[in-house]
C-alpha positions as CSV (number, residue, x, y, z in Angstrom):
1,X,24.4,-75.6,-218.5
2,X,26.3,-72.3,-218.1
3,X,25.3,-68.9,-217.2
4,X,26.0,-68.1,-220.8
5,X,23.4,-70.9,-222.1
6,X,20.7,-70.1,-219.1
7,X,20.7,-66.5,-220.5
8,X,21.2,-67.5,-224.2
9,X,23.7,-65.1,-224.5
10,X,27.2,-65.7,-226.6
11,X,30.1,-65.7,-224.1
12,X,31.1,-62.1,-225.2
13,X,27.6,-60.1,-224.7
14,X,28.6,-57.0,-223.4
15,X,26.7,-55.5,-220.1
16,X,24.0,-54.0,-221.8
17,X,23.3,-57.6,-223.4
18,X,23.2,-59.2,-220.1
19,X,20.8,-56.7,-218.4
20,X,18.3,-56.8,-221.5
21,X,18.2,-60.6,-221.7
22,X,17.6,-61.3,-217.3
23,X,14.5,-58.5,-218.1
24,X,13.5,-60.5,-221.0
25,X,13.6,-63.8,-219.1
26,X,12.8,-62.5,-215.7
27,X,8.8,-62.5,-217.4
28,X,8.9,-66.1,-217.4
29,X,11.0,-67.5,-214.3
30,X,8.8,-64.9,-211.6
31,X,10.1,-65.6,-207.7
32,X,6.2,-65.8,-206.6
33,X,6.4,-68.3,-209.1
34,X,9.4,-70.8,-209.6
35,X,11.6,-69.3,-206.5
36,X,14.1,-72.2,-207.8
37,X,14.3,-71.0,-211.9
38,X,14.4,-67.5,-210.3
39,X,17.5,-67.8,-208.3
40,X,19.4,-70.0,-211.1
41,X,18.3,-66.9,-213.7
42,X,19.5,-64.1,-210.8
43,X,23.6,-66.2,-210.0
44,X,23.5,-66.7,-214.0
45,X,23.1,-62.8,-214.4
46,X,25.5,-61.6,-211.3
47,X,28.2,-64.3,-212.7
48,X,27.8,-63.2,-216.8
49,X,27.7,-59.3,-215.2
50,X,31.3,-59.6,-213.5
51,X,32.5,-61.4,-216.3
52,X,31.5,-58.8,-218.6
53,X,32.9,-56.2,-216.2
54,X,36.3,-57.9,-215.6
55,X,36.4,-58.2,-219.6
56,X,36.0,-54.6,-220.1
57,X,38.2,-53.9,-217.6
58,X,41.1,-56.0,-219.0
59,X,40.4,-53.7,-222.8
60,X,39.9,-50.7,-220.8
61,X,44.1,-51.4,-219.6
62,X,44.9,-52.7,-222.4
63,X,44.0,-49.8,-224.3
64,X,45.6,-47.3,-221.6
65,X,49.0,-49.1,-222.2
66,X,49.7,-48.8,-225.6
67,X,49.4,-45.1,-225.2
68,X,53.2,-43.6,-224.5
69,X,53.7,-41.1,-222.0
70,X,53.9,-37.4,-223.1
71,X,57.6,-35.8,-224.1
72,X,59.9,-34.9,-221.1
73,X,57.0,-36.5,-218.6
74,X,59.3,-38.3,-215.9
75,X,56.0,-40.6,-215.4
76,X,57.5,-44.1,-215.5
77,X,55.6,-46.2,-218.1
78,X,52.4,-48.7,-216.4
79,X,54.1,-51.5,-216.4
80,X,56.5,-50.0,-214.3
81,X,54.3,-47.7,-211.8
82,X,53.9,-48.5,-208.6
83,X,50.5,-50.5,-207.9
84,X,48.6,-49.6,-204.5
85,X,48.5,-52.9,-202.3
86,X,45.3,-51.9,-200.4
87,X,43.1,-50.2,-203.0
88,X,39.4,-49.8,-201.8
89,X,37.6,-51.7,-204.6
90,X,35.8,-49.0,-207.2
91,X,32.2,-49.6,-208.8
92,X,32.4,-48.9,-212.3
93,X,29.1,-49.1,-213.3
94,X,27.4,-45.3,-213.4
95,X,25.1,-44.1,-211.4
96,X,21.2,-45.4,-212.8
97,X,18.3,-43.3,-213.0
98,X,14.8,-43.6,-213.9
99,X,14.6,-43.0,-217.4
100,X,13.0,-39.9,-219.1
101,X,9.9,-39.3,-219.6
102,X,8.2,-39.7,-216.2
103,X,5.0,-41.4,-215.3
104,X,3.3,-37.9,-214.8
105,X,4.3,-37.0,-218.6
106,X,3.1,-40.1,-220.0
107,X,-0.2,-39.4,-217.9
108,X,-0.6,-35.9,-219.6
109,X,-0.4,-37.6,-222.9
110,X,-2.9,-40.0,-222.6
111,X,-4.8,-37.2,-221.6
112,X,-4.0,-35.7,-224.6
113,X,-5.0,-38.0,-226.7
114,X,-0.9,-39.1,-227.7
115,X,-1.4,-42.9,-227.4
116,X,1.9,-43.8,-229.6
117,X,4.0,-41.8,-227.5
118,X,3.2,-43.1,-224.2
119,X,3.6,-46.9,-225.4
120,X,6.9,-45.4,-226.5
121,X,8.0,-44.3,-223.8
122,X,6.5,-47.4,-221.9
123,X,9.5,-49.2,-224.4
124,X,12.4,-47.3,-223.6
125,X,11.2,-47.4,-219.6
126,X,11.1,-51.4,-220.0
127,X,14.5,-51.5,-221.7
128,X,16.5,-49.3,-218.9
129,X,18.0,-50.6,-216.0
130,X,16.0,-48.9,-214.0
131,X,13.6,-51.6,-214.0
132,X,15.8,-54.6,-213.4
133,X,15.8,-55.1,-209.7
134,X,12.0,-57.4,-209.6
135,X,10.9,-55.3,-206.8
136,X,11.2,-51.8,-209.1
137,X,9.3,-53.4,-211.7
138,X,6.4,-54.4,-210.1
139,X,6.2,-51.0,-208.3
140,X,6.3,-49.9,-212.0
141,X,3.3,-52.0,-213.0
142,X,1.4,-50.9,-210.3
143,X,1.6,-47.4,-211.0
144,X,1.0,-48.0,-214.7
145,X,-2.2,-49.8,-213.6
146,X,-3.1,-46.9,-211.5
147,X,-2.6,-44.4,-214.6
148,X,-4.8,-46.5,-216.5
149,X,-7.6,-46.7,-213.8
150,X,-7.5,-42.7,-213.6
151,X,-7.0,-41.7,-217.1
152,X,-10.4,-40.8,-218.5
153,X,-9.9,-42.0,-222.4
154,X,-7.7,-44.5,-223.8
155,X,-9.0,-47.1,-226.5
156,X,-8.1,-50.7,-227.1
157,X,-5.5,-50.3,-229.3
158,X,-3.7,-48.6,-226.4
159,X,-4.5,-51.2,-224.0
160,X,-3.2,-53.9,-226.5
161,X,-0.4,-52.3,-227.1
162,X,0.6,-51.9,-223.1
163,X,-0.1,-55.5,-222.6
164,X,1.7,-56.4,-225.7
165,X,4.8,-53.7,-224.0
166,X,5.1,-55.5,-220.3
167,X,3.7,-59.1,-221.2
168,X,0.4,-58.8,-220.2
169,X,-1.3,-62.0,-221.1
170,X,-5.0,-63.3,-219.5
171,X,-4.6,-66.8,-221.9
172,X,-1.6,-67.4,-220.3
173,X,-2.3,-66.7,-216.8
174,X,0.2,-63.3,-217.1
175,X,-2.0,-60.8,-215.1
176,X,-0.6,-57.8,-213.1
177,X,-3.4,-57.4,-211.0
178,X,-6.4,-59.5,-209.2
179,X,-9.0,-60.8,-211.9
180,X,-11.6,-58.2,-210.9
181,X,-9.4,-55.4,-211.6
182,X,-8.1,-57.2,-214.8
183,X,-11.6,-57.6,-215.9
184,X,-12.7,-54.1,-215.3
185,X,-10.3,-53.0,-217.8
186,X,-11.7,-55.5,-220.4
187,X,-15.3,-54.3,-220.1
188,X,-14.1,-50.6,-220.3
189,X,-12.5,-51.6,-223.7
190,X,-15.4,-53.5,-224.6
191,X,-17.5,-50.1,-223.8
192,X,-15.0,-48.2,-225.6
193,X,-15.1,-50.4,-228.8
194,X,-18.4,-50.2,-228.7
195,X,-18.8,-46.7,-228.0
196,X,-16.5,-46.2,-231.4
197,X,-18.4,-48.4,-233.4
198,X,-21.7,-46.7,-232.2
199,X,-20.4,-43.4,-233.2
200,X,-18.8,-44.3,-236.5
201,X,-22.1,-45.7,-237.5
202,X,-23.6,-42.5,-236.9
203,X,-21.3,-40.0,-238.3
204,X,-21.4,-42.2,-241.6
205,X,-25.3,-42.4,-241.4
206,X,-24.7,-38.6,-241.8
207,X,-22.8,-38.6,-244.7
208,X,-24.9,-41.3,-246.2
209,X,-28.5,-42.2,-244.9
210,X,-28.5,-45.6,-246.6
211,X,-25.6,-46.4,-243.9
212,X,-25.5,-46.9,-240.1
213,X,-28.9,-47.2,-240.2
214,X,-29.6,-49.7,-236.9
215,X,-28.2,-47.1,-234.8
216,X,-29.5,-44.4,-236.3
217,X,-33.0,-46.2,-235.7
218,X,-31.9,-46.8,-232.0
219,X,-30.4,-43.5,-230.7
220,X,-30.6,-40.1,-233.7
221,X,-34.1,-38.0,-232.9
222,X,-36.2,-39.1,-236.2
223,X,-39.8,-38.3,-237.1
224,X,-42.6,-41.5,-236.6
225,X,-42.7,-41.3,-240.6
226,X,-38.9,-41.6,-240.8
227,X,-38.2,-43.9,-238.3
228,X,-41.2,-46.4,-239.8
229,X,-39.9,-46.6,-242.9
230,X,-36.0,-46.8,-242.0
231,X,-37.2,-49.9,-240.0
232,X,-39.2,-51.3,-243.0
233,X,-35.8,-51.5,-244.9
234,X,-34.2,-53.5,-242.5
235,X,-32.6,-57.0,-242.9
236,X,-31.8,-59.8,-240.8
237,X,-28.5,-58.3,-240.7
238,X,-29.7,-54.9,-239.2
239,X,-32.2,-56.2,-236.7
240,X,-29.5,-58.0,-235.5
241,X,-26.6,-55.2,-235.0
242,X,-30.2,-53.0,-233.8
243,X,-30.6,-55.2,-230.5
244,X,-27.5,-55.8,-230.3
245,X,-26.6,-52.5,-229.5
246,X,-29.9,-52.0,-227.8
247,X,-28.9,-54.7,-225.2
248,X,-25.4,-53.5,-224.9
249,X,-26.7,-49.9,-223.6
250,X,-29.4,-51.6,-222.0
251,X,-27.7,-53.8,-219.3
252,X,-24.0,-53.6,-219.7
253,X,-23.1,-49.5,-220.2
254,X,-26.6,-47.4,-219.7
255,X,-24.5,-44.4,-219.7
256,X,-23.2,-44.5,-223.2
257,X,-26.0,-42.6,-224.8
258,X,-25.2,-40.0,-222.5
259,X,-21.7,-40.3,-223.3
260,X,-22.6,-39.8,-226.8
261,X,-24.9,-37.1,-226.3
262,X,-28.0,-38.9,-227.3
263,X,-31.2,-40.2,-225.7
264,X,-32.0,-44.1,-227.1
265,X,-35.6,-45.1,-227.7
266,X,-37.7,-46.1,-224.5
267,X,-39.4,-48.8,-226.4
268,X,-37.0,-50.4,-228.7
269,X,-38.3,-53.7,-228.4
270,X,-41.8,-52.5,-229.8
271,X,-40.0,-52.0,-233.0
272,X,-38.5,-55.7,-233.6
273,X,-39.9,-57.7,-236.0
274,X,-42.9,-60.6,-234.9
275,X,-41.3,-63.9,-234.0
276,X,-44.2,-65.6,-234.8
277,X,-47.8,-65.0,-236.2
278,X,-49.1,-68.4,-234.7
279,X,-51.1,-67.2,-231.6
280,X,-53.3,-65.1,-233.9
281,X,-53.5,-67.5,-236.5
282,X,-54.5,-70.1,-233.8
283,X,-57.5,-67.8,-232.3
284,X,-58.7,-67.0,-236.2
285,X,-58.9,-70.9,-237.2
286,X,-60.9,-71.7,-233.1
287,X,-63.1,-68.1,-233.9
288,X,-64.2,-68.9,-237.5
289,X,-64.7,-72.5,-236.6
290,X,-67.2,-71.3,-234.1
291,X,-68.9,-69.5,-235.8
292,X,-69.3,-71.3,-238.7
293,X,-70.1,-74.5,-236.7
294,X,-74.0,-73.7,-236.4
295,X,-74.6,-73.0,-240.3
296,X,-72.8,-76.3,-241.1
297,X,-74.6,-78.3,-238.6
298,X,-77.6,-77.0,-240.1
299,X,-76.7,-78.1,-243.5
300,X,-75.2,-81.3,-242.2
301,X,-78.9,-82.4,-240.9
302,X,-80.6,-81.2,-244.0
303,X,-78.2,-83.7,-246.3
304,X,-78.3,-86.2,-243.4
305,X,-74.7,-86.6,-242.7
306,X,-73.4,-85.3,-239.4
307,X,-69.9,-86.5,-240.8
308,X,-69.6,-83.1,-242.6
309,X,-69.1,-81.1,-239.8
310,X,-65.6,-82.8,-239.1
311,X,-64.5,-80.9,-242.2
312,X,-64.8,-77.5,-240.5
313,X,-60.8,-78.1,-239.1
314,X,-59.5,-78.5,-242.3
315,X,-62.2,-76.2,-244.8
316,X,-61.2,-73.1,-242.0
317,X,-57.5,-73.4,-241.7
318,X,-57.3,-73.7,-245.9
319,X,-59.5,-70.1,-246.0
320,X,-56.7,-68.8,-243.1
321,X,-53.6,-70.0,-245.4
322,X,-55.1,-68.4,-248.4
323,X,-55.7,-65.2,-246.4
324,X,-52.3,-65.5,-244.9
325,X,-50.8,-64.9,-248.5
326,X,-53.1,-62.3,-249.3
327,X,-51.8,-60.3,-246.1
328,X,-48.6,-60.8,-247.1
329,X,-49.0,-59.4,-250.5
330,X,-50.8,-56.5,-248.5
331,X,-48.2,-56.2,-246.4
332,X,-45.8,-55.4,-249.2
333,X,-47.9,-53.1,-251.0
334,X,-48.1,-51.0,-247.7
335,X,-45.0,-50.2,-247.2
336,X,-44.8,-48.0,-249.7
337,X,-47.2,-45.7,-247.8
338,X,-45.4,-46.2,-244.4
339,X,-45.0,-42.3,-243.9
340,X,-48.7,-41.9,-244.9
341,X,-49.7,-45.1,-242.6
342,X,-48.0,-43.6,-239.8
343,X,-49.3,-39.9,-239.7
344,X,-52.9,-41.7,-240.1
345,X,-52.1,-43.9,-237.0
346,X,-51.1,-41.2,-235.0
347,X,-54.3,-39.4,-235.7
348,X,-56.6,-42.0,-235.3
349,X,-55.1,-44.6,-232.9
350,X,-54.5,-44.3,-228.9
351,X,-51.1,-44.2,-227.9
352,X,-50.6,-47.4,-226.1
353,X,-51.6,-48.9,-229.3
354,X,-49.6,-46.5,-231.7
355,X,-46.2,-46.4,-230.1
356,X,-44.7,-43.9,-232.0
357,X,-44.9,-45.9,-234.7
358,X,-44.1,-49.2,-234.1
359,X,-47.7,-50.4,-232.8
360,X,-50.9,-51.1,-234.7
361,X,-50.9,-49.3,-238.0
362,X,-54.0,-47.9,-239.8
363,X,-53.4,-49.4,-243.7
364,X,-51.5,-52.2,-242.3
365,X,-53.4,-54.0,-239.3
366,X,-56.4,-52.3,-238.7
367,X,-58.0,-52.5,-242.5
368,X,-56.9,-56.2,-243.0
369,X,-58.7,-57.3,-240.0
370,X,-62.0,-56.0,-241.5
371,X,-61.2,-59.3,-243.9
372,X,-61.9,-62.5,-241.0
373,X,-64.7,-59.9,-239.8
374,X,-66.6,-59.8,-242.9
375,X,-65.9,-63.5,-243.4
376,X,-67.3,-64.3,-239.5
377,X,-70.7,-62.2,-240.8
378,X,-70.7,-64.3,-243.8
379,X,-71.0,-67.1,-242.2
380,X,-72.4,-66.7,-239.3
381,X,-76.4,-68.2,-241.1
382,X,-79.2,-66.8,-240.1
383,X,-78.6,-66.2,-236.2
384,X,-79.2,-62.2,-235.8
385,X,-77.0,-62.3,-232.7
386,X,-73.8,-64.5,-234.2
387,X,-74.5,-62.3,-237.5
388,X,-73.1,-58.9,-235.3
389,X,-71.8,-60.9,-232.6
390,X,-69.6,-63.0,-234.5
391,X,-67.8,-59.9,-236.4
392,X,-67.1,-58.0,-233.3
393,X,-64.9,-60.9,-231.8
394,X,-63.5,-62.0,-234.8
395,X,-62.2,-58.0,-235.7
396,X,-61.6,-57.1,-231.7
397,X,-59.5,-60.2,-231.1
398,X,-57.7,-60.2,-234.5
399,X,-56.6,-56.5,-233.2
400,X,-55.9,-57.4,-229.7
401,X,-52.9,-60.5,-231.0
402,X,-51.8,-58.7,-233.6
403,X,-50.6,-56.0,-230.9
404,X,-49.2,-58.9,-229.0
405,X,-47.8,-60.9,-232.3
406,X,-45.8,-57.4,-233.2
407,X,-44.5,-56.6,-230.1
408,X,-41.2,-59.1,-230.7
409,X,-39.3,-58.2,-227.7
410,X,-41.9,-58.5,-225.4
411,X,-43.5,-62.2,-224.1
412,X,-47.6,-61.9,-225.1
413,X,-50.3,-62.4,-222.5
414,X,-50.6,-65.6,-224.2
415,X,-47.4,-66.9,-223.2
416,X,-46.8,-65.8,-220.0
417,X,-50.5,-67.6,-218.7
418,X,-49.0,-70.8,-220.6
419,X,-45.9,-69.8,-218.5
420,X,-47.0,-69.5,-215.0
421,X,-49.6,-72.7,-215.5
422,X,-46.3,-74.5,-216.1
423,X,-44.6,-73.0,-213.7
424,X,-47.1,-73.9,-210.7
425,X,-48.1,-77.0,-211.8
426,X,-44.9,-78.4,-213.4
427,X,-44.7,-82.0,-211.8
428,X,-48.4,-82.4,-214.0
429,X,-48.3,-83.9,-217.4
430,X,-48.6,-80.5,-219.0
431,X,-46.0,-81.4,-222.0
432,X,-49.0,-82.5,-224.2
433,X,-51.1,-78.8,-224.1
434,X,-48.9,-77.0,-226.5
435,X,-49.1,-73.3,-226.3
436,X,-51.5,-72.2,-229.1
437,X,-54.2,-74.6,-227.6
438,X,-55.2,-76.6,-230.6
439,X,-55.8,-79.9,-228.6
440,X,-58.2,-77.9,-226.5
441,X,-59.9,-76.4,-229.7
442,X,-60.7,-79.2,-231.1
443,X,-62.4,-81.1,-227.6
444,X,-64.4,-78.0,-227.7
445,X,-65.6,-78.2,-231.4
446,X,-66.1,-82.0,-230.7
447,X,-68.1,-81.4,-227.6
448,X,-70.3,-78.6,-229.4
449,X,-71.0,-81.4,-232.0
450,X,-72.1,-83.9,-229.4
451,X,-74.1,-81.7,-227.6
452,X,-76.0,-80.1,-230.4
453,X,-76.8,-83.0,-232.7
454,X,-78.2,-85.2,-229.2
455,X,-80.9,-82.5,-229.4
């Protein structure tokens, strides 16, 4: 193969060819790399570089002797002058210098916000000669990665565009830098994107309320009424871009909201939706069964068939279902009145169980759990104490999951006792107590039978 072909060049590139195709290939055949495709790629350069020289050098005479000598000039013609026979040998090429503009302009730029011109210039430093020699150019990456370490504001675009510029590639292994540096400018575009998205959301929540809504909800100063019915309209789609962004300032960049001039919400997991209602419908099915356990007993010995009181399971979970349905449709009819719910709460709730909104709410929790305490009195017979009793738990522990069931960020008491039992006994045969305790419901219930009808 000849120089020509190792550079894919045609045999009559000129110089300027020549230099621009060894930068173009010196990317891919690095000395710290392939020493041996490094020094075939520097002797193919040097030999197509003289050749080119000597070729220009031959038009440059040529040209020089078809020009005649002036009128009554005794200057014999060339091909007759004397030629020197000891001539010191003269470099032809000029004089290079770094190119124009300097790294200190290009830094004053990006300071200024002029992006496009600094990749520009980044271009027409790349394609000087300035940078062939392999030691100048990596001197020249270094100092562009200092710029970009001190330069307070460049976006990803920018960065893109300089790896795109000096070949820059982390898929294929092309870094300029160790990986930690590398991946400290990654996260501080990732910051930056985000940081742009963030605020783009916001300034169009501005011009339009019905958009940019999850970070309005996260980070804009918004009245309890405003905030509680902004986060009633929410989708799937919105609670997801909500913690999203919430986790990203959370453990990633906590000093973007200062960044943007904002101060995010101290309790925006409070505010995500219930993952699941189960614990609470779990303690209303083992409550009402207790306490409508003695009344059916009772009527069980009366007709003479103990057998009825294994319908209490079944009979109390249908009455739950139903009254699941009916809090839904509640649910929906409250929302509506979210600004009138919230004000009420405030008012009449403690804090730790308001939460500016996104706790226990007057119309919505508190009033619908009057509906398994009037069912508890109901049917708690004619025993005074389970007749006031009965209620009392029924209302005070509906209240007390609910809190938990709503809090969807946070792990409920529940869970985390379920947690650490696993967790210090985990070589026990723990897999069959599932978390909401219905095996251990029903032994109870079953023992309660036992004992009261061997009286």
């Amino acid at each position: 193969m000849s120089h020509w072909q190792l550079l894919e060049l045609d045999p009559d590139a000129d110089e300027r060819s020549i230099k621009r195709a060894y930068a173009r290939l010196l990317k891919h055949h690095r000395p710290d790399e392939d020493p041996d495709a490094f020094q075939r790629l520097r002797e193919a350069y040097e030999a197509s570089l003289e050749e080119a020289r000597w070729r220009a050098q031959l038009d440059e005479d040529d040209d020089e002797a078809c020009i005649d000598p002036p009128l009554g000039s005794s200057e014999p013609p060339p091909e007759y002058a004397p030629q020197a026979t000891h001539a010191e040998p003269v470099d032809i090429a000029p004089a290079v210098r770094p190119p124009e503009p300097s790294l200190e302009q290009m830094q004053d730029w990006l300071a200024e916000g002029k992006e496009r011109q600094v990749v520009d210039a980044l271009r027409d430093w790349l394609a000087s000669d300035w940078l062939l020699p392999f030691e100048r150019r990596e001197q020249f990456e270094q100092n562009l990665l200092d710029l970009l370490d001190v330069a307070p504001h460049w976006s990803p675009a920018f960065f893109e565009g300089v790896c795109q510029a000096m070949g820059w590639d982390e898929a294929q292994a092309n870094l300029p830098c160790e990986y930690w540096r590398w991946d400290r400018f990654i996260r501080r575009c990732e910051l930056q994107a985000m940081e742009d998205a963030v605020r783009n959301d916001l300034v169009r929540n501005d011009d339009d309320k019905a958009l940019g809504q999850p970070a309005a909800l996260l980070l804009k100063p918004l009245s309890d009424r405003r905030r509680r019915a902004m986060a009633d309209g929410f989708s799937g789609h919105d609670w997801q871009r909500f913690t999203q962004i919430a986790e990203t300032i959370e453990y990633h960049h906590p000093d973007m909201p200062e960044r943007l001039g904002l101060t995010p919400l101290d309790n925006w997991r409070d505010w995500l939706p219930a993952a699941s209602f189960r614990p609470l419908l779990v303690f209303l099915w083992l409550a009402l069964s207790v306490v409508i356990l003695p009344s059916v007993i009772s009527y069980s010995k009366s007709k003479g068939d103990p057998a009825f009181v294994l319908v209490i399971p079944l009979y109390v979970a249908g009455v739950i279902f139903i009254g699941l349905k009916a809090y839904r449709l509640w649910s929906k009819l409250a929302v509506p009145l979210g600004g009138l719910d919230a004000s009420l709460s405030r008012w009449l709730l403690p804090r730790r169980l308001y939460r500016q909104g996104a706790g226990l709410l007057m119309l919505r929790h508190i009033v619908p759990a009057l509906a398994p305490a009037a069912l508890a009195h109901a049917w708690a017979g004619n025993s005074p104490w389970l007749r006031w009793v009965g209620p009392l738990v029924v209302f005070l522990g509906t209240l007390y999951f609910t809190n938990g069931v709503i809090r969807g960020g946070k792990i409920a008491t529940w869970d985390r006792a379920i947690r650490a039992v696993k967790a210090r006994f985990e070589r026990l045969p723990w897999h069959w107590m599932r978390r909401e305790g219905v095996l251990i419901g029903l032994a109870v219930i079953a023992m309660g039978v036992w004992v009261y009808t061997r009286r």
